[in-house]
C-alpha positions as a printed NumPy array, in Angstrom:
array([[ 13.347,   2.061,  15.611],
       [  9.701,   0.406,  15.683],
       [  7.743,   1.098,  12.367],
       [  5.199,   2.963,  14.654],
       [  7.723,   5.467,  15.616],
       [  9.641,   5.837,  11.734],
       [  6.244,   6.94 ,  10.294],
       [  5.257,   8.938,  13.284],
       [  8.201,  10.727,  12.519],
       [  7.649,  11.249,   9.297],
       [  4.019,  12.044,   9.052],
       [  4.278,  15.903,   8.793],
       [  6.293,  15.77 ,   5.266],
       [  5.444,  12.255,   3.922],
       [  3.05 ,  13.638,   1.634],
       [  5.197,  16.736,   0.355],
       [  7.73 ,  14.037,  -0.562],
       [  5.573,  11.43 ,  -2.353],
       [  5.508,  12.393,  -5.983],
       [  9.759,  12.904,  -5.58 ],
       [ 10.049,   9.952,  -4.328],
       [  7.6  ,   8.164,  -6.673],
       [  9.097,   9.115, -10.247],
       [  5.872,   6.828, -11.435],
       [  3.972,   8.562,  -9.295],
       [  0.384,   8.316, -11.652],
       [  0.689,   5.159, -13.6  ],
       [  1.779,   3.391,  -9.932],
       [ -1.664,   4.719,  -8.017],
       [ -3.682,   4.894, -11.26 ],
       [ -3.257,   1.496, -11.989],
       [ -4.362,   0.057,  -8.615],
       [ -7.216,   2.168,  -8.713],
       [ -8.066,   0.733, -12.35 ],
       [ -8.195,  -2.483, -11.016],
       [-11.205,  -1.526,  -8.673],
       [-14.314,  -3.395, -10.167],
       [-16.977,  -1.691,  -9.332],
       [-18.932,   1.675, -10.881],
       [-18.648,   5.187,  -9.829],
       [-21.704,   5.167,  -8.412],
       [-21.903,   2.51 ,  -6.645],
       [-21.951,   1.652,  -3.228],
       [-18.862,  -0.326,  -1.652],
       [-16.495,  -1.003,   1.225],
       [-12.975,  -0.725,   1.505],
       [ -9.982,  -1.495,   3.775],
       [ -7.335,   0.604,   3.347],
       [ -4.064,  -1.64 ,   5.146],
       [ -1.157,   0.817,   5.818],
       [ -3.163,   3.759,   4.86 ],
       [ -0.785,   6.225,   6.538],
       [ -1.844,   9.784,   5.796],
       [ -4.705,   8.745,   3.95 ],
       [ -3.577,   9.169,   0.448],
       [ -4.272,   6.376,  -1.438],
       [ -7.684,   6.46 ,  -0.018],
       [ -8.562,  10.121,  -0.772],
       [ -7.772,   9.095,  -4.651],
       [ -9.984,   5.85 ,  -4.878],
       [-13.016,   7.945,  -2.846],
       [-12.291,  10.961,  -5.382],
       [-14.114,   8.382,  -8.086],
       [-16.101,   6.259,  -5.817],
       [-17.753,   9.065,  -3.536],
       [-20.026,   6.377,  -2.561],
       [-17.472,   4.224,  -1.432],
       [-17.212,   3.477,   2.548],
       [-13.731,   3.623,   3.613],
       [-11.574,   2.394,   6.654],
       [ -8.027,   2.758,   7.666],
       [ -6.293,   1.176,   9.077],
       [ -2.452,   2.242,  10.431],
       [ -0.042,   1.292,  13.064],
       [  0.841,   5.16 ,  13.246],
       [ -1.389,   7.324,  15.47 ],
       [  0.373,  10.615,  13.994],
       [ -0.589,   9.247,  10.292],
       [ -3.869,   8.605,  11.092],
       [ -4.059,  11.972,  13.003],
       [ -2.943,  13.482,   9.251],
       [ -5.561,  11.113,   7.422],
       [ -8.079,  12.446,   9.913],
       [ -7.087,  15.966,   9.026],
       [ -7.625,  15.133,   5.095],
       [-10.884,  14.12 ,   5.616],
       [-12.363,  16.369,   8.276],
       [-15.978,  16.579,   7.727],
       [-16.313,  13.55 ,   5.116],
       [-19.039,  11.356,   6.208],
       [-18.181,   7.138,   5.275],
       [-15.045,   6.971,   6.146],
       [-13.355,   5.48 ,   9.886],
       [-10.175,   5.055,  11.562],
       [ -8.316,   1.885,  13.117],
       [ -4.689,   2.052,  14.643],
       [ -3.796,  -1.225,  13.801],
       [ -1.272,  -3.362,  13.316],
       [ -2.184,  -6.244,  10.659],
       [  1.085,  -8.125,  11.168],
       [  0.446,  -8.603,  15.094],
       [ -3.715,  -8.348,  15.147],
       [ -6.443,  -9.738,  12.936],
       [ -8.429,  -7.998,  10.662],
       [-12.337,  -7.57 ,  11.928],
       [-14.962,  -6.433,   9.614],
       [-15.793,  -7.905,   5.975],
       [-15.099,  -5.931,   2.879],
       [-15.676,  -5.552,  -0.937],
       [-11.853,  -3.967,  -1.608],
       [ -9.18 ,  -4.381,   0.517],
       [ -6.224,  -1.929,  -0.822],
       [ -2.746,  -0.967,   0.027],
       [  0.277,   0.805,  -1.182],
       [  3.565,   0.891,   0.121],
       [  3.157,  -0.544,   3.412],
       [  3.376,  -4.47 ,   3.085],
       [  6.96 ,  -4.6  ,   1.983],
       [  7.659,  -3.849,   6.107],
       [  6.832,  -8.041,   6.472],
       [  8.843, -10.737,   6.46 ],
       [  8.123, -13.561,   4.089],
       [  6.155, -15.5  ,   7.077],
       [  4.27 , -11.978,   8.148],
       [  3.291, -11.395,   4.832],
       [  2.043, -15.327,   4.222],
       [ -0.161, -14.453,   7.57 ],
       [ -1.365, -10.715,   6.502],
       [ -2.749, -12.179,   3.133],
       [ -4.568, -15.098,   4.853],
       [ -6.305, -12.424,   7.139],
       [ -7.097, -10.615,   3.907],
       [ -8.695, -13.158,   2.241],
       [-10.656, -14.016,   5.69 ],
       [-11.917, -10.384,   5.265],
       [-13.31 , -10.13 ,   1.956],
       [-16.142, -10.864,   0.98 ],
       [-16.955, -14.174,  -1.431],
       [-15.815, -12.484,  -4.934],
       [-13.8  ,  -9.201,  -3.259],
       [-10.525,  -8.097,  -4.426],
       [ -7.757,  -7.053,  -2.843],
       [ -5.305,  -4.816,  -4.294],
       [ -1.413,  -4.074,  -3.286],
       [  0.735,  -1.097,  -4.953],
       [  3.952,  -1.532,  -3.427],
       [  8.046,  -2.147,  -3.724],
       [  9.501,  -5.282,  -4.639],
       [ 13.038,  -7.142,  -4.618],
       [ 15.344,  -7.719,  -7.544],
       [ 15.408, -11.193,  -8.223],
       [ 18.913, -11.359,  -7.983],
       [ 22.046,  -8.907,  -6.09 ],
       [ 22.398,  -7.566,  -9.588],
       [ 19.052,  -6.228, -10.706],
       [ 18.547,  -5.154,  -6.71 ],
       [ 20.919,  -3.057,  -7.263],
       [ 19.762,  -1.834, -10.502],
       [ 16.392,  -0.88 ,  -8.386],
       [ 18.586,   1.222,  -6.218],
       [ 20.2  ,   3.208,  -8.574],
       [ 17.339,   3.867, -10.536],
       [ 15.517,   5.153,  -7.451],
       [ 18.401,   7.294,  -6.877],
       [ 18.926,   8.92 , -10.044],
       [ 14.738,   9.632, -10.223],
       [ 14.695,  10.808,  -6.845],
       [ 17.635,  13.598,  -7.839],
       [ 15.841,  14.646, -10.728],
       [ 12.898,  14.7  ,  -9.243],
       [ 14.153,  17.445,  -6.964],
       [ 14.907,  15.38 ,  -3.602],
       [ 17.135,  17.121,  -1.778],
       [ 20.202,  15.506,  -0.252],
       [ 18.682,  15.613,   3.065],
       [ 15.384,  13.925,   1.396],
       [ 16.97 ,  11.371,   0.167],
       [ 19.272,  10.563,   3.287],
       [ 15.334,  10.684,   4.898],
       [ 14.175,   7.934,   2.256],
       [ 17.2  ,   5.653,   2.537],
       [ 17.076,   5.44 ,   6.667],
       [ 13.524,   4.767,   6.366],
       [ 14.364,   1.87 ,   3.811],
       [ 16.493,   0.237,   6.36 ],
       [ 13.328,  -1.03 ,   7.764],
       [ 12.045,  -2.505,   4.484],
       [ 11.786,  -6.021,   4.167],
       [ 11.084,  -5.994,   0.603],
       [ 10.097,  -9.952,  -1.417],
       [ 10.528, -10.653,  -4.534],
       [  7.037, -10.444,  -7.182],
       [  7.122, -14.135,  -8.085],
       [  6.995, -14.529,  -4.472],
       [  4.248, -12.385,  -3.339],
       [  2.077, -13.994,  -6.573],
       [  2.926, -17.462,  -5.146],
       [  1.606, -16.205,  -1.851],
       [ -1.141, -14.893,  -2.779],
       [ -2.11 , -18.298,  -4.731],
       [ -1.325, -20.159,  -1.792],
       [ -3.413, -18.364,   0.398],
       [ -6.931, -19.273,  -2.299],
       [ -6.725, -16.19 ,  -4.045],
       [ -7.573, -16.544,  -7.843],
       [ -6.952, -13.914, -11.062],
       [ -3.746, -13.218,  -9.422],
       [ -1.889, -10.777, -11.362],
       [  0.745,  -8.539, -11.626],
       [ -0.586,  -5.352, -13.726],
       [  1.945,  -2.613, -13.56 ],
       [  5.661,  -2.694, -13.201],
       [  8.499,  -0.082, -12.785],
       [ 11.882,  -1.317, -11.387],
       [ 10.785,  -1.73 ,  -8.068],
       [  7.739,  -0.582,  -8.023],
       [  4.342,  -3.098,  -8.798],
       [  0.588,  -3.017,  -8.99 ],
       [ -1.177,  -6.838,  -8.287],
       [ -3.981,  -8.195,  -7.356],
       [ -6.182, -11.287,  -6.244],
       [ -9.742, -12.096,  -5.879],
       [-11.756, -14.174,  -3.458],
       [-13.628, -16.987,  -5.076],
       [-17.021, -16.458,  -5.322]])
């Protein structure tokens, strides 16, 4: 099934399902957020890549009200939800996009996403960060919240069962779950070291992992100046 379709499909309940899914749920988003260097006041754009229902965005325009936001998703039905979240919010625009396939237009203080890049490939993702970087402005950051692969079989699996075990105490339901791991079968989830190395390649400087738990990270990069 094309990734359009999957998160069509699951755009009425991907919300409800977040913070069960996501045992790390604040430290994971808060930490991405933290890494945001501008005031609360302040006036800045942001891309939102994968935004999906909007989420991730409503958060970082909670404490930047100022903030002008666009997202970006390969989902109509997501965006359609995003749309919903901020009905009658002025700064903020919609693009049903696919940043795999299509470059990014536009130029941007903060580029941000969470759980959306691990759908590339090694090669997609090499491509996806160049168009980043071509989008930000001379000393913008962008900022990725999102799963990773063990470095070996062994601590993969480690990730799995972790996930598992949170996601039952969390309250997922077996029918949840079954949900979450059909959806994973479209992940194409890299390695950290990897992603870092990418992300170096590509120009990007201060490139750092800030927040790990199994396999979920917080990183970021910056545009030279």
């Amino acid at each position: 099934m094309r990734i359009a379709k999957i998160f069509d499909v699951a755009a009425n309940d991907y919300d409800a399902t977040r913070r069960k899914y996501i045992s790390c749920f604040d430290d994971f988003y808060g930490v991405a957020i933290e890494q945001i260097p501008f005031k609360a006041d302040e006036h800045f754009s942001v891309l939102d890549l994968g935004a999906g229902t909007g989420l991730f965005s409503e958060m970082v325009r909670s404490l930047y009200p100022n903030a002008t936001l666009t997202l970006t998703d390969i989902s109509p039905e997501m965006l359609g939800k995003a749309r919903e979240r901020f009905k009658g919010t002025t700064g903020i625009h919609y693009l049903n996009h696919d940043y795999i396939a299509q470059p990014i237009d536009g130029e941007y203080d903060v580029v941000i996403s969470a759980l959306s890049l691990h759908h590339s490939t090694e090669t997609q993702l090499d491509q996806v960060f160049s168009r980043v970087y071509s989008c930000l402005k001379p000393g913008g950051i962008f900022i990725n919240a999102d799963q990773i692969l063990g470095r070996t079989p062994r601590i993969e699996q480690m990730y799995e069962q972790a996930w598992l075990e949170q996601a039952e105490s969390s309250g997922c339901t077996p029918e949840e779950i079954k949900v979450a791991m059909k959806r994973m079968e479209s992940d194409k989830t890299l390695p950290l070291t990897l992603q870092l190395d990418l992300l170096e390649k590509t120009g990007f400087s201060t490139v750092n992992c800030w927040y790990q738990y199994y396999r979920y990270a917080v990183y970021s990069g910056v545009k030279t100046a």
